[in-house]
C-alpha positions as CSV (number, residue, x, y, z in Angstrom):
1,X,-8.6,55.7,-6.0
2,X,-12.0,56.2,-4.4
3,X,-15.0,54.9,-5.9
4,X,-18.1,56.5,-6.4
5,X,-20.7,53.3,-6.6
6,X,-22.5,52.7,-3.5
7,X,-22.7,49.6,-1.7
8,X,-25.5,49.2,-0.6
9,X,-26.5,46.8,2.2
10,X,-28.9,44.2,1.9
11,X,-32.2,45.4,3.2
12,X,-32.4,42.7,6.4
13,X,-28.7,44.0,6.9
14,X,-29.5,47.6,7.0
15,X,-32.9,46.7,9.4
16,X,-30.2,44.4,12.2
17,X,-28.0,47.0,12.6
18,X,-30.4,50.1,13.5
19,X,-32.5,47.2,15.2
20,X,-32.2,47.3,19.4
21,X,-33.0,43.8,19.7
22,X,-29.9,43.1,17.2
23,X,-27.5,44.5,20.3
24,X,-29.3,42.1,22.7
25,X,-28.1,38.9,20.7
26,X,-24.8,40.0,20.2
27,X,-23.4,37.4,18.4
28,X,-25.4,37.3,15.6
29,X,-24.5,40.9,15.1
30,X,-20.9,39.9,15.5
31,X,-21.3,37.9,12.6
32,X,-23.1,40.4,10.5
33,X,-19.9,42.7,11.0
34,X,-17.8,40.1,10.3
35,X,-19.0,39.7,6.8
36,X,-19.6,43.3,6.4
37,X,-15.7,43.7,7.0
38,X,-14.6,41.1,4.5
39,X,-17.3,42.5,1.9
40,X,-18.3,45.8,2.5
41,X,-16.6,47.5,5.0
42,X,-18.0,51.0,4.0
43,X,-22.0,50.3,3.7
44,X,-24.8,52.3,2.2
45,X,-27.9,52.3,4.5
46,X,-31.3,53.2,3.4
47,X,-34.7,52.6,5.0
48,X,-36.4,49.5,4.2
49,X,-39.7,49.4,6.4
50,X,-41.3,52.1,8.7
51,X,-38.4,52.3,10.3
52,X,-37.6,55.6,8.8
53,X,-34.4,57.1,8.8
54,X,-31.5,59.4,6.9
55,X,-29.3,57.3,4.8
56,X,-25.9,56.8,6.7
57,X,-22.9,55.3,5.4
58,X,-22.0,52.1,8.2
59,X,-18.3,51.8,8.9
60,X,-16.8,48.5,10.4
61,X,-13.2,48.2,10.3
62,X,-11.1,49.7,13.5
63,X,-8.8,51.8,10.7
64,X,-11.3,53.7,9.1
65,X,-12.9,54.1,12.4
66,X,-9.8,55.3,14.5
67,X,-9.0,57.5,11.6
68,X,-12.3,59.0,11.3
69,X,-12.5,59.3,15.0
70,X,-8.8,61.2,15.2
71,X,-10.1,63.8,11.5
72,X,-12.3,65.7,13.8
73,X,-11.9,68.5,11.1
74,X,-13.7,66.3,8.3
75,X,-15.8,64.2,10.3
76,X,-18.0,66.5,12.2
77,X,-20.1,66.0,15.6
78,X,-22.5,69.0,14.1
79,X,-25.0,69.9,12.5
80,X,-26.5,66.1,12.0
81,X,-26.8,64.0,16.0
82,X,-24.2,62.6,16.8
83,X,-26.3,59.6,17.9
84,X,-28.6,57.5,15.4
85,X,-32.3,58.5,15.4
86,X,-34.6,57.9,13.2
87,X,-36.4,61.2,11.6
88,X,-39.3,61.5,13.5
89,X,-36.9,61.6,16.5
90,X,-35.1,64.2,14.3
91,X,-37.9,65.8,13.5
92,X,-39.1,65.8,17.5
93,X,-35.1,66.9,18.4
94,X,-36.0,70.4,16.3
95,X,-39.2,71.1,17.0
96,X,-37.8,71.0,20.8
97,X,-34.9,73.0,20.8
98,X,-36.1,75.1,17.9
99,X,-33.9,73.3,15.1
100,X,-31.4,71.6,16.2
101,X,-31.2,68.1,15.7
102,X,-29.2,67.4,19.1
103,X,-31.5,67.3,21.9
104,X,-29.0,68.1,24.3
105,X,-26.0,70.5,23.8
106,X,-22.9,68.9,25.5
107,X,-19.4,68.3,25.0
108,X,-20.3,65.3,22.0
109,X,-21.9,67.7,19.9
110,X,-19.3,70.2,20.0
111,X,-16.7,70.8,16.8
112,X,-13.4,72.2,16.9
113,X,-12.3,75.5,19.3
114,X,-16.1,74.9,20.7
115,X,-15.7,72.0,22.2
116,X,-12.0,72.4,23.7
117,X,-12.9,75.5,25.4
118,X,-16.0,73.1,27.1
119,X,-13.9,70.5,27.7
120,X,-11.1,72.1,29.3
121,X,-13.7,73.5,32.3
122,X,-13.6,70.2,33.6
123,X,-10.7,68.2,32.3
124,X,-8.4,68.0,35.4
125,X,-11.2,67.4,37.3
126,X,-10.6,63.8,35.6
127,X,-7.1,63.5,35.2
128,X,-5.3,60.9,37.3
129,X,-3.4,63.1,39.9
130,X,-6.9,64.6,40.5
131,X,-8.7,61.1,40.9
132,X,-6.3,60.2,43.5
133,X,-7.9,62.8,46.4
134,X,-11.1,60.8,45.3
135,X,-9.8,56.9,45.7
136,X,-10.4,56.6,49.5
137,X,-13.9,57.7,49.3
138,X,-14.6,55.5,46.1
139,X,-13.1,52.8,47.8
140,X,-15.6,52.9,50.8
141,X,-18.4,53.1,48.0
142,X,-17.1,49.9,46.7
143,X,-17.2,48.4,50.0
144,X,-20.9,49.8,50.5
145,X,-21.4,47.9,47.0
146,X,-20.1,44.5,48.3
147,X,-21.8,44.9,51.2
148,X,-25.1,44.9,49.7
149,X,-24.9,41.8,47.4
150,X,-23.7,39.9,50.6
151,X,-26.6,41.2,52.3
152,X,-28.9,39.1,50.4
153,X,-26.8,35.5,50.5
154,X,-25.4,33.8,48.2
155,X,-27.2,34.7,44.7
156,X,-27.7,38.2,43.4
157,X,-28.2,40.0,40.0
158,X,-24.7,41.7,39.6
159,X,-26.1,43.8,37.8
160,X,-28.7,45.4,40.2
161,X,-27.0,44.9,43.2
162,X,-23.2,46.3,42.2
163,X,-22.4,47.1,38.4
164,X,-25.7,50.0,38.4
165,X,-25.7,51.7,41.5
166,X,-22.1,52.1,42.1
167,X,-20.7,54.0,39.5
168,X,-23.9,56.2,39.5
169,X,-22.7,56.7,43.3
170,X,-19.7,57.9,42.6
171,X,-20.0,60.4,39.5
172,X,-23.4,61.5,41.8
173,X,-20.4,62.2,44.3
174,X,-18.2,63.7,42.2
175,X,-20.9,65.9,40.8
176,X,-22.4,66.7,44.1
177,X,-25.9,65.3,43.9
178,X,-26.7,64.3,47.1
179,X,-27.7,60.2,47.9
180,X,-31.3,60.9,48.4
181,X,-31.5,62.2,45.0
182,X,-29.7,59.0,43.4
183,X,-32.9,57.0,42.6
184,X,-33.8,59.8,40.8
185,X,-30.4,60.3,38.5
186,X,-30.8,56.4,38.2
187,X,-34.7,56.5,36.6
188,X,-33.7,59.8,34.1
189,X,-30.2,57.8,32.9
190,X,-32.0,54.5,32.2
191,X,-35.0,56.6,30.5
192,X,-32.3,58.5,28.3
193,X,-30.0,55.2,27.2
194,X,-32.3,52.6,27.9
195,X,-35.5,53.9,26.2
196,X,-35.2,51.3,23.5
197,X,-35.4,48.2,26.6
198,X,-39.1,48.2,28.3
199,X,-36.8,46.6,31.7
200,X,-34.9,49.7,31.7
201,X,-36.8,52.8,30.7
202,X,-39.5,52.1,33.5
203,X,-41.7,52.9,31.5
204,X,-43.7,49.8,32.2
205,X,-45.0,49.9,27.9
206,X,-43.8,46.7,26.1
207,X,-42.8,47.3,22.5
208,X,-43.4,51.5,23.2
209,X,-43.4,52.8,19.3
210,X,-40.6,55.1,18.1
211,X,-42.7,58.3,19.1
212,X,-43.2,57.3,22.8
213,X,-39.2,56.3,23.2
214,X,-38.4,60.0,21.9
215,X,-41.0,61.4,24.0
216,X,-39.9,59.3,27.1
217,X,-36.3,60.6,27.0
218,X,-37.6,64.6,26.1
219,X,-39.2,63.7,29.2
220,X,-36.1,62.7,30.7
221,X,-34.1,65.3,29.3
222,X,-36.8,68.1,30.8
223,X,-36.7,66.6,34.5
224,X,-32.1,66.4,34.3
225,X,-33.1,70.2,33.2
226,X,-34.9,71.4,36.1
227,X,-33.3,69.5,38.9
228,X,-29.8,70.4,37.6
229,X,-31.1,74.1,37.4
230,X,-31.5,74.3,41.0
231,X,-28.6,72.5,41.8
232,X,-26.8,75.3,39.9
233,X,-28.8,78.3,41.7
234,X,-27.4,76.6,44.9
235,X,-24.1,76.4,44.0
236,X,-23.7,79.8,42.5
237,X,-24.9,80.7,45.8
238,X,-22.8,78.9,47.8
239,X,-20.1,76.7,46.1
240,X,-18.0,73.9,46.9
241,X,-15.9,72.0,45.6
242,X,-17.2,69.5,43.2
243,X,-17.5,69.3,39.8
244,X,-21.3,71.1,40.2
245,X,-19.8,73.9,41.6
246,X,-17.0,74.1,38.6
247,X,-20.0,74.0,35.9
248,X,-22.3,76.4,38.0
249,X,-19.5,79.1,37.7
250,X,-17.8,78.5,34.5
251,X,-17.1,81.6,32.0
252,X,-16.5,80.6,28.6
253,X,-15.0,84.1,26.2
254,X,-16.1,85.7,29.8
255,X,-19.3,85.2,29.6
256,X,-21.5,82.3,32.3
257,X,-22.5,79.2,30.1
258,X,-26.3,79.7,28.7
259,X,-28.6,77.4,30.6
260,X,-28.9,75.2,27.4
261,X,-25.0,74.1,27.1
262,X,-24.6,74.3,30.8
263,X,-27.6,71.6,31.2
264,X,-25.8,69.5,28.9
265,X,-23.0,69.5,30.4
266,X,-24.5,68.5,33.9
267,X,-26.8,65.6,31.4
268,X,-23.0,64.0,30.0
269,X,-21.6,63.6,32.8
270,X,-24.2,62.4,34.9
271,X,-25.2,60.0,32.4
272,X,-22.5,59.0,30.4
273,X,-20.2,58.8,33.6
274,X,-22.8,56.0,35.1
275,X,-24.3,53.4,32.1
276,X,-21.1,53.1,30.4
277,X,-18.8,52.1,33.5
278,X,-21.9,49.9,34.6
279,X,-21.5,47.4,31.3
280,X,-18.3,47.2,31.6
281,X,-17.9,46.3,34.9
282,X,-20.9,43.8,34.8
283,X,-19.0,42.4,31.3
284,X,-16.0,41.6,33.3
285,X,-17.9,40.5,36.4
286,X,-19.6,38.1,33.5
287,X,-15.7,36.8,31.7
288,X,-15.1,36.0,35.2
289,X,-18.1,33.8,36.3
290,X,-17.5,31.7,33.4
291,X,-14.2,30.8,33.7
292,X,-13.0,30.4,37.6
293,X,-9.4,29.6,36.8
294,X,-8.8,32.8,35.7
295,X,-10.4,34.6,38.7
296,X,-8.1,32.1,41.1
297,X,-5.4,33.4,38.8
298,X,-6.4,37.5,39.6
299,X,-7.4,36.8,43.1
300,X,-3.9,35.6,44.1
301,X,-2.0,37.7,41.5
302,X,-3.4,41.5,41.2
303,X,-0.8,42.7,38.3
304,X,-3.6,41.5,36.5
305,X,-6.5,42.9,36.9
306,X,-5.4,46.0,34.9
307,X,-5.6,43.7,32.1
308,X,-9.2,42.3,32.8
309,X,-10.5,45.6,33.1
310,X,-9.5,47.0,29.7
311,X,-10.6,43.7,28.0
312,X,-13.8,44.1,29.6
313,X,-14.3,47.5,28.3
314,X,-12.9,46.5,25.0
315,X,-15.2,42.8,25.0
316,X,-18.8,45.0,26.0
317,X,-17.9,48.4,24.3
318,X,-20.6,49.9,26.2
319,X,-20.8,53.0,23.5
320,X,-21.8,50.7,21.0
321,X,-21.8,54.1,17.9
322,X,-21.4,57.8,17.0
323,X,-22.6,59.2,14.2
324,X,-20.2,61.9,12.0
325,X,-21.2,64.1,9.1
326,X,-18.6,64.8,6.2
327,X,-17.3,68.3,6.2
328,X,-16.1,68.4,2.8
329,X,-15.7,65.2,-0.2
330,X,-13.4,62.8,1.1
331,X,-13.3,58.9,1.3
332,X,-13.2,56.5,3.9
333,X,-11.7,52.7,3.4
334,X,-11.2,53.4,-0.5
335,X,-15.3,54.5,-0.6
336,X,-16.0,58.0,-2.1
337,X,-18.1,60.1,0.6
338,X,-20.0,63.1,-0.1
339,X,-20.0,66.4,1.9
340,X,-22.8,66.4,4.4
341,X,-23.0,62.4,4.4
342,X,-23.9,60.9,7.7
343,X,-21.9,57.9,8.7
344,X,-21.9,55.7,11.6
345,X,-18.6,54.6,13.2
346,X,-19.3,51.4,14.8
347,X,-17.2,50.4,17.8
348,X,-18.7,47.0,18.3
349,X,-17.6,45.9,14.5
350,X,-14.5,47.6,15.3
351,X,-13.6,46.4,18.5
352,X,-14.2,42.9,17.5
353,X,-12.3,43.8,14.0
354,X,-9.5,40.4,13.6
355,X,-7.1,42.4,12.0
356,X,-6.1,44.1,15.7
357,X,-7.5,41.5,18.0
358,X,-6.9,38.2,17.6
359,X,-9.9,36.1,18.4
360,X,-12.1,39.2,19.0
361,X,-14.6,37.2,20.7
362,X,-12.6,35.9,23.6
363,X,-12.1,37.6,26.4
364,X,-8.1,37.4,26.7
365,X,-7.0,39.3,29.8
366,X,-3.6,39.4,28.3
367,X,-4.5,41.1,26.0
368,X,-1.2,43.3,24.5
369,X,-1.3,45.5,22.9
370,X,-5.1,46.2,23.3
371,X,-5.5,49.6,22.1
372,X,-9.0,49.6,21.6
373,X,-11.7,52.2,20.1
374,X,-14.6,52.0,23.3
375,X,-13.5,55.1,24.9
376,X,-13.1,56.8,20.9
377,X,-9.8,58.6,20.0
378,X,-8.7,62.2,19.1
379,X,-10.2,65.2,20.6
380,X,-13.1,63.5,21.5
381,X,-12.0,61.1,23.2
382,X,-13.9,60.1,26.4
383,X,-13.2,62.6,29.5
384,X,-14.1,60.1,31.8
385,X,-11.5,57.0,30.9
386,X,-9.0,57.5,33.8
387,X,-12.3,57.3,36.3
388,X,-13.9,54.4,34.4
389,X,-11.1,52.7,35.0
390,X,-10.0,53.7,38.5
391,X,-13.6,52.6,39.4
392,X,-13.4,49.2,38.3
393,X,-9.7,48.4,39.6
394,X,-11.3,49.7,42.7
395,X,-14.3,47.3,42.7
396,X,-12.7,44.5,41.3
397,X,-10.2,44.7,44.5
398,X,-12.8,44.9,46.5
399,X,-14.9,41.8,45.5
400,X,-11.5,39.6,44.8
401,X,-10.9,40.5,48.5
402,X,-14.0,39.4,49.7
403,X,-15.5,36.9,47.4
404,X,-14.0,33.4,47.4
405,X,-15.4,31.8,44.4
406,X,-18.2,33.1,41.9
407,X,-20.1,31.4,39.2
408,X,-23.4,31.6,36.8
409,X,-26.4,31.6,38.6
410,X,-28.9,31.6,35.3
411,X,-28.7,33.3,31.9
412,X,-27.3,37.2,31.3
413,X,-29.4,39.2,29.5
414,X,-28.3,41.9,27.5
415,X,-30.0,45.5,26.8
416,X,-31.9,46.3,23.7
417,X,-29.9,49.6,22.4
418,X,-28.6,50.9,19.9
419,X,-26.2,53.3,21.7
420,X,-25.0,52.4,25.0
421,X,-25.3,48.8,26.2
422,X,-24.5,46.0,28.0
423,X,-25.6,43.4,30.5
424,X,-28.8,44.2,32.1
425,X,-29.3,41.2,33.9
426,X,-26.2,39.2,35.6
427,X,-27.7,36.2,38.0
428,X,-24.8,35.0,40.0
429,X,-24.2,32.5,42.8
430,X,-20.8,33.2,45.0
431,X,-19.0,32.2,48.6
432,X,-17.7,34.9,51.0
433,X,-14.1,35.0,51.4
């Protein structure tokens, strides 16, 4: 039987997990969901400080999470974001798009017939029989990669040099956008995801207020919009046959997408197709540094390295939330929820949750079964996966080819966010092969 108390987290509790800086420790976060799990696995949160935000019910065990992610009929994407803001940045989201609360319309804010009608426009674009007419030219991007952090010797941030530029490359590719214009995509992503870390957003403001990181990624969101708008005037024009050229001229109920969703859709994929990939490929790049038996091990024995690459995706869990809002009175994990609640499903608590992976904090490359919550579940579940991981197989060929030995150079830094993160900062020190 449900109950209808609320457990209610402790007020530093409730601050660490909305809290950036929280994501950038790591594991002292790990250990906050760790007791949270044991204790109160469904958590009331409510503002404490000037922080302000809705109350939102905090979920941290990989059941209630894969359920809730696989009920896309209770637990909705609309009308509440789907991603946690606090309610000035709610507030700002409205008064923008004249009252809705999701900055951008795309594919993750979509419910129901919606958003399979969306999805299907591009969905064998990035299935795995489509992928393969892709792999020779990804290939030669990861060779362009590796050629740049030999370039500068034998130390490099991994993350600068390889795990950010060359997934953006490719989903630039697949998109369309042409290389010149890379830079550009590179500055609006890290200004959308990274608004919360002053390294990343470029904004070149330490400790920018809450007001200034919404407005920074409006900003961001406004200059995606206009370049993507001529990119769509061009390929209506004259179209090819990238995945520009399928959003350009899709019909949905026979009728051309409005500029709004269609802009979205250009923003998801360019965006979410480049950060994500990035942390996880920099996390396994990291498991690796630190433990040089096990890249001897991959180097001469390639069966597994599909197993480091879906540990590393499970280890970072670069989509570190989404938010959901109850459709009707149900419960989750024995907790009565209300309709309209917002809730957060966590995929950091859950991906480290020790009732599915043992030892969640080691990275265990043979890892089995490893079915894992970083790429969601159920309708939603990320379009991209089968690229994201074609990508890093790719790469990780690449540099076990042509690197002999890798190691730690200095300290990895993590990013400060909320919503997608990972390694910002990978210092390493290697020998050619």
């Amino acid at each position: 039987m449900a109950t209808r108390e609320k457990p209610t987290l402790d007020p530093a509790v409730a601050r660490a997990v909305i809290d950036p800086a929280s994501y950038a420790a790591w594991d002292p976060l790990l250990d906050i969901f760790d007791r949270l799990r044991e204790e109160m696995p469904v958590a009331w949160a409510e503002s404490q400080d000037d922080h302000v935000h809705p109350p939102f019910w905090l979920v941290t065990r990989y059941d209630d999470v894969m359920r809730m992610s696989k009920d896309n009929a209770t637990f909705l994407n609309n009308p509440h974001t789907v991603v946690f803001s606090l309610t000035e940045g709610i507030e700002f989201a409205k008064k923008m798009t004249g009252g809705s609360e999701h900055l951008v319309a795309s594919l993750v804010t979509f419910d129901g017939a919606t958003h399979m009608k969306y999805r299907k426009l591009t969905q064998e674009w990035f299935m795995p029989k489509n992928l393969r007419t892709v792999e020779e030219e990804i290939r030669g991007i990861a060779h362009a990669a590796v050629d740049r952090l030999l370039e500068g010797g034998n130390e490099a941030d991994f993350v600068k040099a390889v795990s950010a530029p060359y997934p953006l490359h490719v989903v630039m590719q697949i998109m369309g956008v042409p290389e010149e214009d890379e830079p550009r995509m590179l500055m609006l992503t890290q200004q959308l995801f990274g608004g919360q870390d002053d390294d990343l957003n470029q904004s070149g403001i330490k400790d920018l207020p809450p007001e200034a990181i919404t407005q920074l990624v409006a900003g961001a969101v406004a200059d995606f919009e206009a370049y993507f708008a001529k990119l769509t005037a061009e390929r209506r024009a004259n179209p090819t046959a990238d995945v520009a050229s399928t959003i350009a001229n899709a019909v949905i109920d026979g009728e051309p997408l409005n500029d709004r969703d269609m802009m979205g859709y250009y923003i998801i994929l360019a965006a979410a197709g480049h950060d994500t990939t990035s942390a996880s490929t920099a996390g396994a790049m990291l498991a690796l540094a630190r433990d040089p038996e096990q890249w001897a091990r991959v180097k001469s024995d390639r069966s597994l390295l599909p197993g480091i690459v879906e540990e590393a995706i499970r280890w970072t869990t670069p989509v570190q939330h989404f938010m959901r809002t109850a459709a009707e009175d149900t419960e989750v994990g024995g907790q009565a929820i209300a309709k309209g609640d917002w809730l957060m499903m966590n995929y950091v608590a859950a991906n480290h949750d020790p009732a599915h992976f043992e030892n969640p904090r080691k990275f265990d490359a043979a890892r089995s079964p490893n079915r894992h919550l970083a790429f969601g579940a159920g309708a939603h579940q990320c379009l991209g996966l089968h690229l994201a991981r074609l990508e890093m197989r790719i790469l990780f060929e690449t540099l076990l080819d042509r690197i002999e030995s890798v190691e730690l150079a200095g300290e990895p830094a993590r990013s400060k966010s909320t919503f997608v993160g990972g390694l910002k900062a990978l210092p390493l020190r290697f020998t050619a092969a």
